[in-house]
C-alpha positions as CSV (number, residue, x, y, z in Angstrom):
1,X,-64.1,-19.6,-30.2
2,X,-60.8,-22.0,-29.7
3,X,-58.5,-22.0,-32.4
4,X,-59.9,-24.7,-35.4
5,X,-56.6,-26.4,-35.3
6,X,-54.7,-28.5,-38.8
7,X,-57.5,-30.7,-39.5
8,X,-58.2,-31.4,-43.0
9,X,-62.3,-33.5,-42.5
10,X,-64.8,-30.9,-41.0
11,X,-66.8,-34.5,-40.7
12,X,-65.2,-37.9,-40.7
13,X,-67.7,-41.0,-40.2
14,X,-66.9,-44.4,-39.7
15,X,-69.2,-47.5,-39.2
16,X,-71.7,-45.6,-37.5
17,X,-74.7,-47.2,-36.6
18,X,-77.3,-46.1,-34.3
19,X,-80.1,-48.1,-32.9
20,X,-82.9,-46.7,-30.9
21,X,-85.5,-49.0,-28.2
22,X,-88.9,-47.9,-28.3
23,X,-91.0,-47.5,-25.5
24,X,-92.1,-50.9,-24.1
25,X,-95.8,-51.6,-22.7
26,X,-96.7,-54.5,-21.1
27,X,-99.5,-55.1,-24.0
28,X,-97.5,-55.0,-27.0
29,X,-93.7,-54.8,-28.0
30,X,-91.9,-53.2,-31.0
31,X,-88.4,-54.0,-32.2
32,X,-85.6,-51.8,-32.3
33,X,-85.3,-49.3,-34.7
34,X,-81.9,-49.2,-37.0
35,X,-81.8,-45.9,-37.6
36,X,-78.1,-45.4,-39.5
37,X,-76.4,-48.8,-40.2
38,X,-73.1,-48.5,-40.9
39,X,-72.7,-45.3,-42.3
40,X,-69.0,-44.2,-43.6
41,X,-69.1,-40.5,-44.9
42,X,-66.1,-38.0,-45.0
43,X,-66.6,-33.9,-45.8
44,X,-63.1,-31.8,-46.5
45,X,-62.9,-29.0,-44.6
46,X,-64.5,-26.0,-46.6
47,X,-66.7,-27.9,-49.1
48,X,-70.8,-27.5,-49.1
49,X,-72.2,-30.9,-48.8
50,X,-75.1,-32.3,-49.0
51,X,-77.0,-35.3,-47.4
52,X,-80.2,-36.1,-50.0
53,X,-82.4,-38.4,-48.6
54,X,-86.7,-39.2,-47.8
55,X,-88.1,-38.7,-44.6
56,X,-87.0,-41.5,-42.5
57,X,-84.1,-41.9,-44.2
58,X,-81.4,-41.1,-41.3
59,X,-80.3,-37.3,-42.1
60,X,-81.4,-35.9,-38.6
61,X,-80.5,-38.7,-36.6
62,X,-76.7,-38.0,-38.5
63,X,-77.0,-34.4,-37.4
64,X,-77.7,-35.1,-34.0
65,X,-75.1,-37.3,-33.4
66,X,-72.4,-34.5,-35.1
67,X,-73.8,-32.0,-33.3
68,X,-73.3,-34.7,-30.1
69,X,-77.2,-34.1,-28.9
70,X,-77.6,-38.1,-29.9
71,X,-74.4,-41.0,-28.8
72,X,-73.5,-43.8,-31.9
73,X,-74.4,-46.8,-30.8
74,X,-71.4,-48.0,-32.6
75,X,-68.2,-46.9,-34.8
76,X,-66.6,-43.3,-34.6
77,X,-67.5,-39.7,-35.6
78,X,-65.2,-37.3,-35.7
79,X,-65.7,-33.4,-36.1
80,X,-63.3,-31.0,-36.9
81,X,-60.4,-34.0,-35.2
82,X,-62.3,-33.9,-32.4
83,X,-64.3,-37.2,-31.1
84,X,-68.2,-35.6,-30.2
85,X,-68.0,-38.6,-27.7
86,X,-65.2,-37.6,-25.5
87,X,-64.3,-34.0,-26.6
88,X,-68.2,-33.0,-26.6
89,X,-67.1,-29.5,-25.2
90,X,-64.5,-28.6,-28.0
91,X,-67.2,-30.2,-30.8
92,X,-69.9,-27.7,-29.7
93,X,-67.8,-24.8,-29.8
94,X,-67.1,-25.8,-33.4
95,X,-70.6,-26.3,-34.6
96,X,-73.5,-24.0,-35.4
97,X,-77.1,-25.8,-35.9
98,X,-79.8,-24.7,-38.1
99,X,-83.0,-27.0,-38.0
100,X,-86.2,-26.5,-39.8
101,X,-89.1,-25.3,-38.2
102,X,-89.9,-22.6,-34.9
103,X,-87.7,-24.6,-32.5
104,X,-85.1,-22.6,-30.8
105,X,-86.1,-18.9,-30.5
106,X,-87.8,-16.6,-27.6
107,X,-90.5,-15.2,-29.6
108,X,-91.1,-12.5,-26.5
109,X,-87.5,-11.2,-27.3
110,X,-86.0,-9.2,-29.6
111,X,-83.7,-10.9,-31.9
112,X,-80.9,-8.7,-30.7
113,X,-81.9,-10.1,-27.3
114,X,-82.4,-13.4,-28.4
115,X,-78.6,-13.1,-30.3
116,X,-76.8,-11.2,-27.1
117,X,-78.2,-14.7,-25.2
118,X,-77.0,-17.3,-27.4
119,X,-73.8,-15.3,-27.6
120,X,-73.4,-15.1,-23.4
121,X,-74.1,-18.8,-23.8
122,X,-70.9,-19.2,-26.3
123,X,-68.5,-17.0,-23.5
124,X,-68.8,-13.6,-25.2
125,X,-69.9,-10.7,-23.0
126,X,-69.2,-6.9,-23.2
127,X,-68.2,-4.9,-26.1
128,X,-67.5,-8.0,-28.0
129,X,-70.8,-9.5,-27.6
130,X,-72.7,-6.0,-28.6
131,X,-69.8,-6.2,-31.7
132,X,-70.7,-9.4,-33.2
133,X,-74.4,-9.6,-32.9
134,X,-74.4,-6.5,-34.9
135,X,-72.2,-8.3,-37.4
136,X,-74.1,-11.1,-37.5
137,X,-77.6,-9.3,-37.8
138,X,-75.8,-7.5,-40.9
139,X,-74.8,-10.3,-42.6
140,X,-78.5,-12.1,-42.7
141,X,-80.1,-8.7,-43.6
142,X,-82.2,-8.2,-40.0
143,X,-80.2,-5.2,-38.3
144,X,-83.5,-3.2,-39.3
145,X,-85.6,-4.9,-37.4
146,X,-83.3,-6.1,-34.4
147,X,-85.2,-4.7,-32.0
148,X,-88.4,-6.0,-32.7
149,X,-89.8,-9.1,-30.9
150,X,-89.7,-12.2,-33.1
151,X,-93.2,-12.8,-32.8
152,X,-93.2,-10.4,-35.1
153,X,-91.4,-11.7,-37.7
154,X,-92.1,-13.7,-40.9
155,X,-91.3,-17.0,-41.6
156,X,-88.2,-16.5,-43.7
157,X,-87.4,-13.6,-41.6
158,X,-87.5,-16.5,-38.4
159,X,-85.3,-18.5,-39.9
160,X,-82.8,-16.0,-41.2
161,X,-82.4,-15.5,-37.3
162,X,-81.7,-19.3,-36.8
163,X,-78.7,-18.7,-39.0
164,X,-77.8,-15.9,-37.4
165,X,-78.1,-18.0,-34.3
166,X,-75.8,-20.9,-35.3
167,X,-73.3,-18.0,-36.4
168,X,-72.8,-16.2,-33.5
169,X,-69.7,-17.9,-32.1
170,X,-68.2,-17.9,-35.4
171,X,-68.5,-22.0,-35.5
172,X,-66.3,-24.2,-38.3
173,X,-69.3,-26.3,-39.2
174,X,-72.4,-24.8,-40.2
175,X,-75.1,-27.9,-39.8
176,X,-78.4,-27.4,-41.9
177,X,-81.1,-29.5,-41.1
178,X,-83.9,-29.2,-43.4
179,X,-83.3,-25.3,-43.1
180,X,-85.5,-24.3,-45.6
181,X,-88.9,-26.7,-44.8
182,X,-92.1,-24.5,-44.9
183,X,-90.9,-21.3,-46.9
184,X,-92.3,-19.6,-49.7
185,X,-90.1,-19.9,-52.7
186,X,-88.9,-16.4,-52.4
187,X,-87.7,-16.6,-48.6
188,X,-85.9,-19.7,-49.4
189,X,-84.2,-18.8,-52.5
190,X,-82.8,-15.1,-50.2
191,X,-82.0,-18.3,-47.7
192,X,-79.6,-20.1,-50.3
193,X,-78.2,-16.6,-50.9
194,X,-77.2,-16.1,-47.5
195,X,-75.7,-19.8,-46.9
196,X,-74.1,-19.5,-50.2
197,X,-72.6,-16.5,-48.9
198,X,-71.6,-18.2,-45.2
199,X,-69.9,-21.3,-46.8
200,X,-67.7,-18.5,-49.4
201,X,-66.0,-17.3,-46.0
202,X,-64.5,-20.9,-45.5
203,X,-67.1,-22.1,-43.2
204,X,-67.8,-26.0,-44.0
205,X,-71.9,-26.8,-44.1
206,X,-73.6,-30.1,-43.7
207,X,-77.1,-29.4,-45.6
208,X,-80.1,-32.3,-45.3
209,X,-82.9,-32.0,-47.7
210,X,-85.0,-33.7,-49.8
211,X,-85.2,-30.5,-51.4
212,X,-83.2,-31.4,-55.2
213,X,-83.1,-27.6,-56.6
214,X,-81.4,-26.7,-53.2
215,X,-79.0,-29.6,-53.4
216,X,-78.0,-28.5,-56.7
217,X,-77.9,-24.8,-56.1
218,X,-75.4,-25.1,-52.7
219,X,-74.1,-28.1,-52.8
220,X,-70.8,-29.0,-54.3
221,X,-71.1,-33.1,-53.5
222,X,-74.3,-34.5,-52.4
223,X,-74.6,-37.7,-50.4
224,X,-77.8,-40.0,-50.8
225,X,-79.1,-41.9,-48.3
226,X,-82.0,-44.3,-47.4
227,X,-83.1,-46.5,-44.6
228,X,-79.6,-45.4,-42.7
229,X,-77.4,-46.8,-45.2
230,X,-75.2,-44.1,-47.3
231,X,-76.1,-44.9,-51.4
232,X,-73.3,-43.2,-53.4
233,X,-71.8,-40.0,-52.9
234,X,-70.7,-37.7,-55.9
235,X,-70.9,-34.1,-57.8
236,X,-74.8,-33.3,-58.6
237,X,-73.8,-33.0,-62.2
238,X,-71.9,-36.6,-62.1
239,X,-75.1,-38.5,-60.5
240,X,-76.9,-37.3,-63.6
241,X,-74.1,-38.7,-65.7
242,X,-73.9,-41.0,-63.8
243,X,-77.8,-41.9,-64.7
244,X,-77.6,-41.2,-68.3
245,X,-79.3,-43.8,-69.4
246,X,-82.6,-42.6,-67.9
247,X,-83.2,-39.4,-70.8
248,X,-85.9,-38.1,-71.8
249,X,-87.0,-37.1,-76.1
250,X,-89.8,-35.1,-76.4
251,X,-90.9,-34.5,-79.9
252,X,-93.2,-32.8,-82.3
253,X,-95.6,-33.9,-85.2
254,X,-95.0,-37.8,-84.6
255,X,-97.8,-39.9,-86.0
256,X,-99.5,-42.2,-84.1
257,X,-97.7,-45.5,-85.8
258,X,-94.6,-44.1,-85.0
259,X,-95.4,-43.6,-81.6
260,X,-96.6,-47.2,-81.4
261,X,-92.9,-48.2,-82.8
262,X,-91.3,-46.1,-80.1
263,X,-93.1,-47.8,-77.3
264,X,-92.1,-51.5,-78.2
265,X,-88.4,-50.3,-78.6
266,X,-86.3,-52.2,-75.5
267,X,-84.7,-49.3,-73.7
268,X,-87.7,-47.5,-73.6
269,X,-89.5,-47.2,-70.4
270,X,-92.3,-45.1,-71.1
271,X,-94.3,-43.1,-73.6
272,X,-96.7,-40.4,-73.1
273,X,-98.5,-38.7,-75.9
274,X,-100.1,-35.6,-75.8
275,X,-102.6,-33.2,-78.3
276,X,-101.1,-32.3,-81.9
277,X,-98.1,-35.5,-82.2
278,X,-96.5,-34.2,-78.9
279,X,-94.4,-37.2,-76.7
280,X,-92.3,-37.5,-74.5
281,X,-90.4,-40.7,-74.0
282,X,-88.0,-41.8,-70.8
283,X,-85.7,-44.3,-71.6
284,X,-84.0,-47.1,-68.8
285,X,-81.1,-47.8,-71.2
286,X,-77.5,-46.6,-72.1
287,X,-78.1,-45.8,-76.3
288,X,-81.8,-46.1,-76.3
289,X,-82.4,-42.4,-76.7
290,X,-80.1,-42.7,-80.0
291,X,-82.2,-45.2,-81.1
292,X,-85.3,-43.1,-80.3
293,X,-83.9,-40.0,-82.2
294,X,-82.7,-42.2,-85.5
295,X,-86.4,-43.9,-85.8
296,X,-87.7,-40.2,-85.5
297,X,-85.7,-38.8,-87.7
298,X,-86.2,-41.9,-90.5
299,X,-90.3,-40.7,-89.8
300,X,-89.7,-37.5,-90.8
301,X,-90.0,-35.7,-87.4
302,X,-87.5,-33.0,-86.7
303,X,-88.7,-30.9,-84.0
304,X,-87.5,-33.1,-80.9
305,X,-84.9,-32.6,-78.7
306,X,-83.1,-34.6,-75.3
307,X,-82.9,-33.4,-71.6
308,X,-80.6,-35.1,-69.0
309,X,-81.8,-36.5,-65.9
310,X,-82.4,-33.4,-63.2
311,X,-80.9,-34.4,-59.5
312,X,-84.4,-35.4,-58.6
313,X,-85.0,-37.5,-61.3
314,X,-81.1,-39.3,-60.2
315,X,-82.8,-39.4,-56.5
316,X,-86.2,-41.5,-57.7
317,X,-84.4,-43.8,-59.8
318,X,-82.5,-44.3,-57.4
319,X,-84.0,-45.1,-54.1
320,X,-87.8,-45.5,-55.9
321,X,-90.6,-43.6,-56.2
322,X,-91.6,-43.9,-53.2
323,X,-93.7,-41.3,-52.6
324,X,-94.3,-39.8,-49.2
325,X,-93.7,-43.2,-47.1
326,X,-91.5,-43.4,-44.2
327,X,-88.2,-45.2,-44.0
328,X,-88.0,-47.8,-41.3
């Protein structure tokens, strides 16, 4: 691994759009796709960030063009100081990749066979090779079963070896791509752990999700993005405050003609009622949950109290509840 040199940006992005032609028959014709459009995005060296977005949105096509698999079709990207269009060498030897899914590993190998290839592949050899894949099997928690064929392996246990994959070389930037799609709770949250534990070394990571608790849990900025264009980028705590106006009062014992008042105040979006007096009440306006809580509190009802908007909530309001539809 060269030396990381002074830099101070592990990522530095300006204007960068990328465009891609679809196929053309000689029936029918599609448009080109604008996959990022104008995207400016900057990540200190050391920091945990993450890039929140839906399906569609433009997080993989970002990670393929850092990791220099994809070329901008316009503006700059620079990782590390280095340009991943003409110093595509010195980029790779920075960067280790961790996408969601199978993708990557030779499930008729060990992974201590699988981790001594990727490591031949990165110039180690010899007595330093055998040295660090024993490190790096450590440090994810597989050195027990090293010599066991992959096939073998769980899910989490698959993708535990991705890491230690994208490790190996000892890289600068860690890039997560969706590294935690298709895991059981358990084998994700022992995931977090362990890239918790990477970016504590130094190591700078890149995380794409749509995944809000793991946003919050690793992540010391997120980044939202939609249909290629970059929304706001800020702490996960400041996007709820930066929300604040969308709160939610639940309350106890409220009578029915209360409720009724509560639902024609303006700041109030919605109302749902449940068995025994129960509500719960999301306001769309800076103050309106004070004006919720004082017309409670003049009815009598004192069992309530107010939550803040979670990261998810911050990421519907947002970009929309869109459900599970595609970006362009």
């Amino acid at each position: 691994m060269p030396p990381a040199g002074g830099f101070a940006l592990a990522v530095e992005v300006s204007g960068l759009s990328r465009t891609f032609t679809p196929g053309r028959g000689v029936r029918r014709k599609r448009a080109d796709v604008l996959a990022l459009d104008g995207v400016d995005l900057t990540v200190p060296r050391g920091e945990v960030h993450g890039l929140l977005g839906p399906n569609g949105a433009g997080k993989t096509t970002l990670c393929k063009i850092l990791s220099t698999i994809l070329l901008p079709t316009s503006g700059t990207v620079r990782v590390c100081g280095l340009d991943v269009v003409t110093d595509v060498r010195g980029v790779r030897a920075r960067i280790g990749i961790v996408f969601g899914g199978d993708r990557g590993l030779y499930t008729r190998l060990t992974a201590r066979q699988n981790l001594s290839f990727w490591a031949a592949l990165s110039g180690l050899s010899g007595r330093g090779s055998a040295a660090r894949v024993d490190a790096v099997l450590d440090r994810v928690g597989l050195r027990d079963r090293a010599d066991d064929r992959v096939e073998e392996y769980s899910r989490g246990m698959k993708q535990r070896l991705h890491l230690a994959r994208a490790l190996v070389h000892e890289p600068t930037l860690l890039l997560l791509d969706e590294p935690t799609t298709g895991m059981d709770p358990v084998a994700a949250r022992d995931f977090r752990t362990l890239v918790g534990e990477v970016s504590g070394s130094g190591c700078t990571v890149l995380l794409t999700t749509h995944d809000m608790d793991e946003a919050e849990a690793l992540c010391s900025r997120v980044t939202l993005i939609d249909n290629g264009r970059i929304l706001t980028t800020d702490r996960p705590q400041a996007l709820g405050e930066w929300i604040s106006r969308y709160e939610r009062v639940e309350a106890e014992g409220v009578p029915s003609a209360v409720a009724d008042r509560l639902e024609e105040l303006e700041g109030v979006g919605s109302l749902q009622r449940s068995p025994g007096g129960r509500i719960r009440v999301q306001t769309t306006a800076q103050g309106a949950s004070a004006v919720v809580i004082r017309t409670l509190l003049d009815a009598g009802v004192t069992t309530m109290s107010v939550n803040r908007p979670t990261l998810e909530e911050v990421y519907l309001h947002v970009i929309g509840d869109r459900g599970m539809a595609v970006g362009r």
